[in-house]
LOPAMI-402321 format. One record per residue (C-alpha): chain; y, z, x. Coordinates in steps of 0.05 Angstrom, whole numbers, plus 5000, padded with zeros to 4 digits. Each point is the difference from the previous one (the first is absolute). Layout:
% residues N
+--------+------+------+------+
| chaine |   yy |   zz |   xx |
+--------+------+------+------+
|      A |    Y |    Z |    X |
...
+--------+------+------+------+
//
This chain:
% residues 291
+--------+------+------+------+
| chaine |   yy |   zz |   xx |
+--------+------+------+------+
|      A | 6990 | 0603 | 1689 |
|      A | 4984 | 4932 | 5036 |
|      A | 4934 | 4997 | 5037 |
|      A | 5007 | 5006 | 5065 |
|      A | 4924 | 4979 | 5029 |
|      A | 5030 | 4921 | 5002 |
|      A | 5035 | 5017 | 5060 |
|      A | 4978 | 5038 | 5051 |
|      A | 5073 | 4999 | 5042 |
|      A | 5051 | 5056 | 4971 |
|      A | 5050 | 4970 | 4952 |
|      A | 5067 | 5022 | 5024 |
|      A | 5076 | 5007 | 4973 |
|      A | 5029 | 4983 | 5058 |
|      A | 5078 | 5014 | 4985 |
|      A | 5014 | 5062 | 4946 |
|      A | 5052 | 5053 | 5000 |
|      A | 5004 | 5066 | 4976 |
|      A | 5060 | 5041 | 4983 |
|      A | 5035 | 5073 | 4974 |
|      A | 5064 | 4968 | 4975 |
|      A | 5066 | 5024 | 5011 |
|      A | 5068 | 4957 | 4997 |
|      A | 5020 | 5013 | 5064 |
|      A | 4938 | 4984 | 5043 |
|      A | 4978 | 4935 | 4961 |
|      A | 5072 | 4972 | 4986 |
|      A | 4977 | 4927 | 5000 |
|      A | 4964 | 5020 | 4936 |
|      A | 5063 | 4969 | 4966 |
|      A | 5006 | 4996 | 4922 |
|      A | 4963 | 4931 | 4998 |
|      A | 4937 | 5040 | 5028 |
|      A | 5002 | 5063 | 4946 |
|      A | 4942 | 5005 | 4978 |
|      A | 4982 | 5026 | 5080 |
|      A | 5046 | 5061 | 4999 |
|      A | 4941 | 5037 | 4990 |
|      A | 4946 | 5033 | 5042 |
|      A | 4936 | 4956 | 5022 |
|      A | 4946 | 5036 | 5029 |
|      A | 4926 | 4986 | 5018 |
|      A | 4974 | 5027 | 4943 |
|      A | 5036 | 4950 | 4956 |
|      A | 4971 | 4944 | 5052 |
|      A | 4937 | 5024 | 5008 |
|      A | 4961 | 4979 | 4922 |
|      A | 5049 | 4930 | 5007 |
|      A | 4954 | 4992 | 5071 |
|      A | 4934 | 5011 | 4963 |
|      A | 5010 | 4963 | 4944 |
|      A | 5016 | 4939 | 5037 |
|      A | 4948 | 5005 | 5049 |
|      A | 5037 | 5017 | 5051 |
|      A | 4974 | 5062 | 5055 |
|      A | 5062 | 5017 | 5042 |
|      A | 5073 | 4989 | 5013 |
|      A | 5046 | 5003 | 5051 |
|      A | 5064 | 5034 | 4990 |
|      A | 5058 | 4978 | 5024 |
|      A | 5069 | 5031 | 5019 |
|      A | 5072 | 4996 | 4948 |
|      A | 5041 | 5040 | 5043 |
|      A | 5015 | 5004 | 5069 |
|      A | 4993 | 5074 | 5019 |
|      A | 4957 | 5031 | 5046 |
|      A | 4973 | 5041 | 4939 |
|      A | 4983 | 4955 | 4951 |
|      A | 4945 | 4965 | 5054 |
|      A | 4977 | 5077 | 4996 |
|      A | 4997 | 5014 | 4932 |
|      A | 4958 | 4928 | 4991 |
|      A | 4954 | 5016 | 5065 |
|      A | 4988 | 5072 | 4962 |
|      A | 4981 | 4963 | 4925 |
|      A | 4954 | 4959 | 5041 |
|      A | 4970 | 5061 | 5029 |
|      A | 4994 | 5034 | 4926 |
|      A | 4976 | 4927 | 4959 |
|      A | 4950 | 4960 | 5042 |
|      A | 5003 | 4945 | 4965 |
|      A | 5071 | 4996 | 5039 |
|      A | 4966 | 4958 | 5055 |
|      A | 5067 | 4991 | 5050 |
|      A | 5067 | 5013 | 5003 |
|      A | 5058 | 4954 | 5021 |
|      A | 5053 | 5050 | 5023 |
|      A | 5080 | 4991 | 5029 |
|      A | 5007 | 5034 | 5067 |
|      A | 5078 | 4977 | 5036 |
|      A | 4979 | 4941 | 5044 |
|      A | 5066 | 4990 | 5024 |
|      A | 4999 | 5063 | 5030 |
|      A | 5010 | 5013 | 5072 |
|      A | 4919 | 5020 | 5011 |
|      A | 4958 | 4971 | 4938 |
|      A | 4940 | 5027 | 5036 |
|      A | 5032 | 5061 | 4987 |
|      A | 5017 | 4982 | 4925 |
|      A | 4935 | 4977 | 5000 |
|      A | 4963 | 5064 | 5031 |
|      A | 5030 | 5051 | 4940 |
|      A | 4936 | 4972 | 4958 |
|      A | 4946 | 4995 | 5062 |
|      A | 4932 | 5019 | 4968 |
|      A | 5019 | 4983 | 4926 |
|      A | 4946 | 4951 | 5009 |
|      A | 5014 | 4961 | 4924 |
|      A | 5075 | 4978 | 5027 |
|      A | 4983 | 4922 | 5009 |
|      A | 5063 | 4982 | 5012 |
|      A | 5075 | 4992 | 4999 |
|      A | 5054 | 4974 | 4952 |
|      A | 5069 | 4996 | 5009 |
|      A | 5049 | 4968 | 4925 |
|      A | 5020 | 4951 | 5042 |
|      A | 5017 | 4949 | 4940 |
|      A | 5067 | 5058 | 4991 |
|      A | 5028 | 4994 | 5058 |
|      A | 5063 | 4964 | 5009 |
|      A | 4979 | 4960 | 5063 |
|      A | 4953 | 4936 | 4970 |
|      A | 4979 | 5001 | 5075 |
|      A | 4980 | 5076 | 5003 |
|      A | 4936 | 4986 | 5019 |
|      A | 5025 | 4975 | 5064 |
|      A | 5039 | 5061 | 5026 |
|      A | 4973 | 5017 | 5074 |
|      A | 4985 | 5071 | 4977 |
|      A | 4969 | 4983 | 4938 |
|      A | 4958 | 4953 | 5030 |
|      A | 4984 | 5052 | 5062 |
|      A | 4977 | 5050 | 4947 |
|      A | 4948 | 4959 | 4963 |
|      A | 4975 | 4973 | 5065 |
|      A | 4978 | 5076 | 5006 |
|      A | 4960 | 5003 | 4941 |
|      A | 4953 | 4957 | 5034 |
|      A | 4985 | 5057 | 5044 |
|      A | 4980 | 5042 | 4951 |
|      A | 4958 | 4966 | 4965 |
|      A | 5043 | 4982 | 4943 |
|      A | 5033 | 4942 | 4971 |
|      A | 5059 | 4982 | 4959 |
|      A | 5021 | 4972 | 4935 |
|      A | 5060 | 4949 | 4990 |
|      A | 5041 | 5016 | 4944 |
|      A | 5046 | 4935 | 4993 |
|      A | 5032 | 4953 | 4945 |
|      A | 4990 | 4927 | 5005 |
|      A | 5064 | 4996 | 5039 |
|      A | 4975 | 5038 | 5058 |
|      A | 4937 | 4958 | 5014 |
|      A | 5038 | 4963 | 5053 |
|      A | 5015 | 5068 | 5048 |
|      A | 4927 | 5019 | 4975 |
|      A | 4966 | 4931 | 5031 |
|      A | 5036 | 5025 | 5068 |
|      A | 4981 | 5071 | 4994 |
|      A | 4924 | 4982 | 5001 |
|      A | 5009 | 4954 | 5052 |
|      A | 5037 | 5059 | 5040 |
|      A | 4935 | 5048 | 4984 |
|      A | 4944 | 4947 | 5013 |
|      A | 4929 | 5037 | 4991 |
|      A | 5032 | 5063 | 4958 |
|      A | 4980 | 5013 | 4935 |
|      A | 5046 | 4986 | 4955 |
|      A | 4995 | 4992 | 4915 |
|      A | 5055 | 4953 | 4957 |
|      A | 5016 | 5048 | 4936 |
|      A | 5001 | 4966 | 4932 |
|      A | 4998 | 4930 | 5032 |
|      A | 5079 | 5008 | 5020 |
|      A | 5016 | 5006 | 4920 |
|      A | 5010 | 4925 | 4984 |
|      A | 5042 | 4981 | 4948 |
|      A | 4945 | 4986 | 4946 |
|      A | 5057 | 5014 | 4937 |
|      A | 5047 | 4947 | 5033 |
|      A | 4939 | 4954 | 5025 |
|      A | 5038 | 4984 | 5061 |
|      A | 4938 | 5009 | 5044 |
|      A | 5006 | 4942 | 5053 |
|      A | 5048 | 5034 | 5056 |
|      A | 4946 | 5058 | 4992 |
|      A | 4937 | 4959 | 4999 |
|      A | 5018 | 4956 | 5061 |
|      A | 5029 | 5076 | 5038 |
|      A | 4927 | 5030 | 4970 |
|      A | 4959 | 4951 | 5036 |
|      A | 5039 | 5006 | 5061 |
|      A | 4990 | 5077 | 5002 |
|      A | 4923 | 4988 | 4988 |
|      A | 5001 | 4959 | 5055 |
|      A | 4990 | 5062 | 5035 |
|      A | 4922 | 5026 | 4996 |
|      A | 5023 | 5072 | 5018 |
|      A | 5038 | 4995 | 4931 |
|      A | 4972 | 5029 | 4930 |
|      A | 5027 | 4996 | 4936 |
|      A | 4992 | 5042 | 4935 |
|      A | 4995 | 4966 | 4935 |
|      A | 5046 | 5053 | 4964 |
|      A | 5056 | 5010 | 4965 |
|      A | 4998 | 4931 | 4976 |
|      A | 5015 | 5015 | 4919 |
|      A | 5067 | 5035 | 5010 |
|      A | 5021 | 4932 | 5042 |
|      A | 4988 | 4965 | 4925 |
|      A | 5024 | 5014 | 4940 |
|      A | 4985 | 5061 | 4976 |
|      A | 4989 | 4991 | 4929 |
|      A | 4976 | 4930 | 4999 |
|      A | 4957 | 4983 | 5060 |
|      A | 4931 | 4980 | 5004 |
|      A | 4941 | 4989 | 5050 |
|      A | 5018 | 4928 | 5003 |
|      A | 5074 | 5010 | 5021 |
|      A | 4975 | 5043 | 5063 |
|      A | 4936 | 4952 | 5019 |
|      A | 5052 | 4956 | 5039 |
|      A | 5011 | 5054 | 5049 |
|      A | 4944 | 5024 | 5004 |
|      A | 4967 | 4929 | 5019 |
|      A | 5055 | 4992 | 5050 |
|      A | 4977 | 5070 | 5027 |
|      A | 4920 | 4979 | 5001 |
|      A | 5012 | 4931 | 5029 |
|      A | 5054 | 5028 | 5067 |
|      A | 4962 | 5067 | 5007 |
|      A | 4934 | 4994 | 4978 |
|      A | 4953 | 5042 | 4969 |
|      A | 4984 | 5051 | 5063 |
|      A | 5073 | 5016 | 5005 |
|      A | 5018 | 5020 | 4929 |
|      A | 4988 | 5066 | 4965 |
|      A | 5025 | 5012 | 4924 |
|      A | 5050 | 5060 | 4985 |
|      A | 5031 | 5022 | 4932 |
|      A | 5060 | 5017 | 5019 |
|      A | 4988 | 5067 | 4944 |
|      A | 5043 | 5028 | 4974 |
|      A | 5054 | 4956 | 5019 |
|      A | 4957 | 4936 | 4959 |
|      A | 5005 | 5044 | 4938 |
|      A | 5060 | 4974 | 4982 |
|      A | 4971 | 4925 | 4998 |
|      A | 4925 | 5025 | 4988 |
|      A | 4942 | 5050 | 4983 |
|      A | 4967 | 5008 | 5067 |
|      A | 4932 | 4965 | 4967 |
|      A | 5038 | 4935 | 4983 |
|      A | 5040 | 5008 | 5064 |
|      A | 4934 | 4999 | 5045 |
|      A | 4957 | 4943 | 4961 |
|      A | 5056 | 4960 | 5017 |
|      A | 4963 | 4994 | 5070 |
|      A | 4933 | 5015 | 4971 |
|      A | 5003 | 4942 | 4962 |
|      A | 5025 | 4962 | 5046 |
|      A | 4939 | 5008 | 5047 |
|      A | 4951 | 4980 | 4942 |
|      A | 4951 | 4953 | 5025 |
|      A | 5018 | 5008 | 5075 |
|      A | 4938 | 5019 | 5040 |
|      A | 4982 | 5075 | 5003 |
|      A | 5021 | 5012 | 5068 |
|      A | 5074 | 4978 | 4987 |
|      A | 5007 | 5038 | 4941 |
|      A | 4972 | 5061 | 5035 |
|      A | 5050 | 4990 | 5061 |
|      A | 5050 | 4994 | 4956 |
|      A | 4994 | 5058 | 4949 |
|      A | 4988 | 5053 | 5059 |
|      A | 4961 | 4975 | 5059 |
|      A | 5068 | 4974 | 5035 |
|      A | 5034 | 5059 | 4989 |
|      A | 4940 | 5042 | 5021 |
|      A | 4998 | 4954 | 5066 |
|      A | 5070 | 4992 | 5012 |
|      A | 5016 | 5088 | 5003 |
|      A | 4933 | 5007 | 5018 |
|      A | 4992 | 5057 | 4943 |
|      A | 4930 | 5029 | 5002 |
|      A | 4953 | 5018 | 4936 |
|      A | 5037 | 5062 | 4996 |
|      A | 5074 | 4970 | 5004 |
|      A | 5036 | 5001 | 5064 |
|      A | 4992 | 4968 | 5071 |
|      A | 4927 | 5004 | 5010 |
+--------+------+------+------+
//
């Protein structure tokens, strides 16, 4: 197990998933993605954490049902090292406070996701009700991760302008199109989005945008200096993307990926980046959860 006395700030996975898998709930699990038609659970996390050096995770929702953000809120409740929860609740609905209010007092929900990148509108993100319903989250003290592909970046650079101040989290850096290296519509939309302070982004998911069998640290280090140079080191947090990166990577290769990358930076970035940002940015307390 790595020592963990060199930093004093939590190390944090700050995008994971766990699953019980069953065809008809996880149906994008298609036959390209195999290998995940099983179930992951935090005890098959948990010694991948530890051995990387990692403390925590936050879990985030694959389904969009009411009672999957209950089932994860309840794992967190039973693993501690579950620190937060990102959870779907209907935000198009006619009251999302409402929506909102089914998980009042579930104090490691963090916040919100909705699969936008599925939907059939590339300007979903834009719908008056959609954009009504993550304005609540505000109110609650939560915010809200943006799930997109590349091709949505332009609706996404509107939809933080629309929800100045609210705290909102790109997923995966928008999923650029590292196999196919056509990166420049995505860098020059990227740098626009961070262009908004209010705006995180997760350095995740990155090794299933390669090529699974053949990438390498060097073939992702163009993104990720792209990501470092627009957003800067207080407003990135690193993610595995587990179990979905299994099909690319182990989760220890997966994570050095950004480990390495921070070699030689100065403590404090590293520490901001491997867990202080996403401790800061949920605001989860020693124990997990809002504090």
């Amino acid at each position: 197990m790595a020592d963990h006395a060199s930093h004093p700030a939590p190390r944090i996975d700050a995008h994971q998933h766990f699953w019980r898998y069953n065809a008809a709930d996880y149906g994008w699990i298609d036959d390209s993605l195999s290998s995940l038609r099983r179930d992951f659970l935090p005890d098959d996390l948990e010694p991948l954490l530890r051995a990387s050096g990692f403390d925590g995770c936050v879990a985030v929702q694959a389904r969009q049902a009411h009672a999957e953000t209950q089932w994860l809120l309840d794992l967190a409740d039973r693993h501690p090292f579950i620190l937060g929860v990102v959870g779907w609740v209907d935000l198009r609905a006619e009251d999302p406070g409402a929506e909102i209010a089914r998980f009042a007092g579930r104090g490691k929900l963090v916040g919100i996701r909705h699969v936008v990148q599925a939907e059939p509108d590339d300007r979903f993100l834009l719908r008056p009700d959609f954009l009504r319903g993550v304005a609540a989250l505000e109110e609650s003290g939560l915010a809200y991760d943006i799930l997109i592909y590349a091709r949505h970046l332009p609706a996404a650079v509107e939809f933080a302008r629309r929800l100045e101040g609210h705290r909102l989290v790109l997923d995966h850096l928008a999923k650029p199109d590292i196999r196919g290296g056509e990166v420049r519509s995505w860098e020059r939309e990227i740098r626009r989005l961070a262009a908004s302070p209010h705006v995180m982004a997760k350095l995740s998911g990155l090794v299933t945008e390669a090529d699974w069998r053949t990438w390498t640290p060097e073939r992702l280090r163009p993104c990720l200096d792209v990501a470092f140079d627009c957003f800067g080191p207080r407003r990135l947090m690193i993610g595995s993307d587990w179990p979905v990166s299994t099909v690319a990577s182990d989760y220890a290769r997966t994570m050095r990926v950004v480990v390495e990358y921070m070699n030689g930076r100065p403590a404090a970035e590293r520490d901001a980046v491997l867990g202080g940002n996403a401790a800061r940015f949920w605001n989860i307390g020693p124990a997990g959860g809002r504090a």
